[in-house]
Every structure is written in structure tokens, then in C-alpha cells.
N, C-alpha and C positions, 0 to 999 in steps of 0.2 A: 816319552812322547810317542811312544810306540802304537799308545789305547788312541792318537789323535788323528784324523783325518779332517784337510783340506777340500773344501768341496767349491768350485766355480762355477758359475754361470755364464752368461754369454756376455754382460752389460759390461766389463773391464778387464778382460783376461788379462794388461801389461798389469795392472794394480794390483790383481790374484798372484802373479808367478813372480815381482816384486817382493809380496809377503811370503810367501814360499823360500823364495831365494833367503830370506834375511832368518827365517826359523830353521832353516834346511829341512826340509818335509818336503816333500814331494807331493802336487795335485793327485787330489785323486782320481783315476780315470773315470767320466763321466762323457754323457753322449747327450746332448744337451740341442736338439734340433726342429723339426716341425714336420705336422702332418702334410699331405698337399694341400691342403685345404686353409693353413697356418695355424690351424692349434699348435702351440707347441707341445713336444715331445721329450721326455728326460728319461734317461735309465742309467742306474748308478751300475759301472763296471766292475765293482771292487765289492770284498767284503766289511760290511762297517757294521755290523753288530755286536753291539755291549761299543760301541766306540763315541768318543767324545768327536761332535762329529763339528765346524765352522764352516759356513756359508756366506762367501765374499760377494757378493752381488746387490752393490751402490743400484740405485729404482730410478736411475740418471734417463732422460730421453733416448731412446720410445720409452716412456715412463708407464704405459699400460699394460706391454710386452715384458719387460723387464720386472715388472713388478708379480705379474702373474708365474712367470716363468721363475723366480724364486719363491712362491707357493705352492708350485708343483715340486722344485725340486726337496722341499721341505716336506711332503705329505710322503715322496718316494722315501726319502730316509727314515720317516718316522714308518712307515710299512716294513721297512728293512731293520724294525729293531735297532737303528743307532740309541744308543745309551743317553745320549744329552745332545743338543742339536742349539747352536748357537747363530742369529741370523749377524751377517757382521754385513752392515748396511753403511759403507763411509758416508753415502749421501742418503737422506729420507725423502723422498716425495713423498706428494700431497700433504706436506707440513704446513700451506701456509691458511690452509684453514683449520684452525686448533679450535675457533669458539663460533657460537651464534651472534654476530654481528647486527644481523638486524632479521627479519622474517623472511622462514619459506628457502632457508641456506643449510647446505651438508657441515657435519663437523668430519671431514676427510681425513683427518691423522687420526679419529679416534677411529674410524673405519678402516684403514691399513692396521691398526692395533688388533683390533677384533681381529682381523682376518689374519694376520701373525700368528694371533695364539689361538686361533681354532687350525691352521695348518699343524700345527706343532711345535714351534720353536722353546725352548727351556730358557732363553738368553737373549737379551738386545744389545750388541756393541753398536753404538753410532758413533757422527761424530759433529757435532758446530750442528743441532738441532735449528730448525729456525725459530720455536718457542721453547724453550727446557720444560714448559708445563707439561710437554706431550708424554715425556716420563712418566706421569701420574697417568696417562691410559692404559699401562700396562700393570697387569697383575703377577708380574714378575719382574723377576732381575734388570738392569737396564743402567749400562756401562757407560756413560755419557762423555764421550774424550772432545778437545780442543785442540785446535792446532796450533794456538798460543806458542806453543814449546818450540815449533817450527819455525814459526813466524820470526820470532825472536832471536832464534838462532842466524837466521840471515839476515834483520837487521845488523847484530853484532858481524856476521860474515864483511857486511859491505863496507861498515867503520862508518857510518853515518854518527855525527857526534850527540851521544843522546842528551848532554847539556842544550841544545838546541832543538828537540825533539819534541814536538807535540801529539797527541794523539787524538783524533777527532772522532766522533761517534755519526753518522751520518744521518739519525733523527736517534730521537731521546727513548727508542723502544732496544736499543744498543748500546748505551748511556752505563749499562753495570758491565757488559765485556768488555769497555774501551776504558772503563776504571781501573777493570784489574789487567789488562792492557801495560797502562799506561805504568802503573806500581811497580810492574817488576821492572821496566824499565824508568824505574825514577824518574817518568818524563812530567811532563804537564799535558792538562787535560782541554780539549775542548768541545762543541756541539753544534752540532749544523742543524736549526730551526726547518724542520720540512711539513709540509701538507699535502698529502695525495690526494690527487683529481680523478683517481680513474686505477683501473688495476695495472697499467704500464704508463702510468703519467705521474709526474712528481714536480710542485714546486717548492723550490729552497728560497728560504729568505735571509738570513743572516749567521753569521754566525757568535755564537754566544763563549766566549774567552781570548785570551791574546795569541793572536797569531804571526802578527806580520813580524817578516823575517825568519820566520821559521823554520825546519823542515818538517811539513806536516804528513801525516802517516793517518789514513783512514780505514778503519777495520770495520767491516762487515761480513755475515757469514754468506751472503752467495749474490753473485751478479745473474739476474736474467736478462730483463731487456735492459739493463743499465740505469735506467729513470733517477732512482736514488743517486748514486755512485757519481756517475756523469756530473748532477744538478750537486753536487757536493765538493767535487771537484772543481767545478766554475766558481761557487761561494769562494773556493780557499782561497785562487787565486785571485780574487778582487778583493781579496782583504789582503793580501801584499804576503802574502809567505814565500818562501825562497824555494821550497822545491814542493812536491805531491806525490805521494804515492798513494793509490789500494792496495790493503791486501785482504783480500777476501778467500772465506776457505773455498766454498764451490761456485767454479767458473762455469756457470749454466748457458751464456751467451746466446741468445736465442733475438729473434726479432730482431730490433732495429741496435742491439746491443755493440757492435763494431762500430759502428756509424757514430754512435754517441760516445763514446769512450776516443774514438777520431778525436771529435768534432771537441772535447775538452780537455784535452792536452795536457794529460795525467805523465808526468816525467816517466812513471812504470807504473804497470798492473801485475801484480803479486796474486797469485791462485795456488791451489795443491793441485794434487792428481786424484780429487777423489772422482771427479768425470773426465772420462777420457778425453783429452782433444783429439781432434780432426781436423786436422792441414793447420796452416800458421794464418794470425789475428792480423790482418794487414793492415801497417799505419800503426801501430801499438807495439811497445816494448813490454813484451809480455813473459813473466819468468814462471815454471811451476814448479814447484817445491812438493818433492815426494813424500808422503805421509805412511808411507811402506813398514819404515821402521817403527815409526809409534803404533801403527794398528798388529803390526807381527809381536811386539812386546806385550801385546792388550792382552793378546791372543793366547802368548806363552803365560803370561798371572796369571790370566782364567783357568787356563787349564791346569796350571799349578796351585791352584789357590790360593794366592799371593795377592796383593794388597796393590790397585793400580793408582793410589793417591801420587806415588813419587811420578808419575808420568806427566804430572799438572805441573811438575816443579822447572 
């Protein structure tokens, strides 16, 4: 592990020295700050040449900064001669526009792609994309992780009994994560019928499998302003199921997303650390579950060459 260096950016330092901590590798020193003006400014302290080089920095809000700010620090490595330069992205902004929906609209993930691989990167770890198609933008490698393995791990932590356990999908475009969800936990499957009104408005209409009496479990990969989540949450409980949870991978929480996660009375909200929080979710029982050790093992296979299939297991 000697040829590897750890490179951070500004967007998650606990998440960066987490993954640190679990590989034992030490950050690399990096100075990673801004002009007066606020361009940002990066200059790598360390020698990384001929070196396999990973860059932790999630494109989490300020999502423009952050985003830019890991294209620079990518063009200074690839200047600096590192050997292989991997962007290790927990969260992907501008995911959610993958296609042409209707006229005169950006296709935005394929545009972070382009500009990935004209910065330089050799590698993409993510993790819980918001379309998997986005994969196919890249003309390289591209490490697609879950946090399934997490997820599950703490359902079994809490002893919820999964003979009673349902898994819901919170509209039908989540319908294959909450199948293979529901499988490894031998649970049952259900669906929450939604139709969006607007780009933070959702209504839910029913839902489609047996619920009442259940403990139901709804998986989706990121909460913004809550709209889906919320309106999916209020379906379960007026079809009679006995408890609710989310667990969704990236807690994006932005706009009116407290207020409505409030307002429908989710017994807990289940999130990772792949965006850092700031202060506590008030009115919400809110758990986050560290994804540290799955992206530090990504990390060590890649550089080993080593097969990351057993980390889906």
C-alpha cells in the first residue's frame, strides 16, 4: 500500500479520515483553499508520482464548489504525474438529470462525466447512483457500490423481525433496488403508486401489496426535499402497517425536507454518511450509518486487484 495515496477535499473531511482510519494510510497532505476572489486553490504537499492516487470528495452541497474543487484537485495530480487517479465520489451530483425528458433540457451527469474524464481521472467509485445508466457515460472503469450491505446489517442489528417485514419501493423507478432489497432479506415486497407535479412536489396514491400490520421499511437512494419519502410514508400509514421506516443512502435534506419528514411521522429516518450532516434533524429520529468501511475495502480491491463482487454480499 506503500505506491497509494489518500487525497481529500474539503466536501467530507469526517468521511475522508474515517476511510483513512479503517485502511490505515494516512491523508495525504494537501492545501486545498481559495483565492480572495474564491476561486478555489489546491496544491498537493506530498510526492505522488508513479502513485495510485484516490480522491474522496462526495459533489454534496455547495454542489458547484465541491464539484469544481475535485476537478482541480484532479488535473493538479494528474500534472504531478500520479500513476492512476481514482475519483471516489460516495455522492454523485447532478444525477438527476441522466436523459432528455422533453426539449431545450441539459443531460447533467453525462456532463460531470465528460468533465471527469477530461480532468483526468482513470477510475469512478460511487455509490447508490441515482440512475445506474449513468455508468454507461463513462468510457472507463466505474465501481458501482450499494449500501444494501449497511442497510441490512442494521436491520439485523435492531432485531426487527423479518417474518413481518415488508419492503416498499417509494415509486416503481426503485421497484429492482427494493426487490433485491427485499430477497436478501426473505422479506415481502411492496409499491407506493406516485406521480410528480413539479420538481419538489409528489403525490402518492396507494399502495400496490399487503401491508397492514407490518413493519414496513422503504428504501430509496437520497432525500432532498423529502416530497417522495414524506408522501410514502403517509400511504403506509393509512394502509395500517405497524411501524415505518426510511432508509435512504444520501440524506441531501435541503428545503422544506424537516418540516415534511416532521409532519409524517416516520418511527426513524435511516441515512449513511455519505453528506456530511450539520447540527441535528429536529422532531426526527434520525440514525446514520457509516459507509467508511465499505468504500475503505473498495478502495483496498482496487488497488489490489481484487474482485469487489463479495462487498454486494
Amino acid at each position: 500500500m506503500d505506491k497509494m495515496r489518500l487525497v481529500a477535499g474539503n466536501a467530507h473531511p469526517e468521511l475522508a479520515r474515517a476511510i483513512s482510519h479503517h485502511l490505515g494510510q494516512p491523508l495525504t497532505e494537501t492545501e486545498v483553499s481559495h483565492f480572495p476572489d474564491g476561486e478555489s486553490k489546491v496544491r498537493i504537499l506530498e510526492d505522488v508520482r508513479g502513485k495510485d492516487c484516490f480522491v474522496i470528495q462526495p459533489t454534496c452541497p455547495p454542489v458547484n464548489e465541491h464539484l469544481l474543487e475535485l476537478l482541480i484537485i484532479i488535473d493538479a495530480l494528474r500534472r504531478a504525474s500520479a500513476k492512476r487517479i481514482t475519483a471516489v465520489m460516495p455522492y454523485f451530483g447532478y444525477a438527476r438529470q441522466d436523459r432528455k425528458h422533453e426539449g431545450r433540457v441539459p443531460i447533467t451527469a453525462k456532463l460531470v462525466a465528460n468533465l471527469l474524464s477530461t480532468a483526468g481521472i482513470d477510475r469512478l467509485l460511487a455509490m447508490d447512483l441515482h440512475a445506474s445508466q449513468i455508468q454507461g457515460f463513462f468510457d472507463i472503469p466505474v465501481d458501482h457500490l450499494l449500501a444494501t450491505p449497511v442497510m441490512i446489517r442494521y436491520i439485523h442489528d435492531i432485531g426487527l423481525p423479518l417474518d413481518n417485514l415488508v419492503v416498499m419501493a417509494p415509486d416503481p423507478g426503485r421497484l429492482k433496488t427494493a426487490n433485491a432489497f427485499a430477497k436478501r432479506l426473505n422479506a415481502s415486497l411492496a409499491l407506493v403508486d406516485k406521480r410528480r407535479t413539479g420538481d419538489a412536489e409528489v403525490e402518492c396514491g396507494y399502495v400496490i401489496g399487503e401491508v397492514k400490520g407490518k413493519d414496513a421499511v422503504i428504501v430509496d437512494d437520497m432525500i432532498t426535499t423529502a416530497g417522495t419519502i414524506s408522501q410514502a410514508i403517509k400511504v403506509c400509514r393509512n394502509a395500517g402497517v405497524r411501524s415505518v421506516r426510511a432508509m435512504v443512502t444520501h440524506g441531501v435534506f435541503c428545503g422544506p425536507a424537516c418540516e415534511r419528514l416532521r409532519a409524517a411521522g416516520a418511527d426513524e429516518v435511516v441515512v449513511t454518511d455519505t453528506i456530511p450532516r450539520h447540527g441535528e434533524v429536529a422532531g426526527i429520529k434520525l440514525k446514520v450509518l457509516s459507509v467508511a468501511g465499505l468504500l475503505g475495502e473498495a478502495i483496498r480491491r482496487i488497488r489490489k486487484d481484487e474482485s469487489l463482487s463479495r462487498l454486494f454480499v
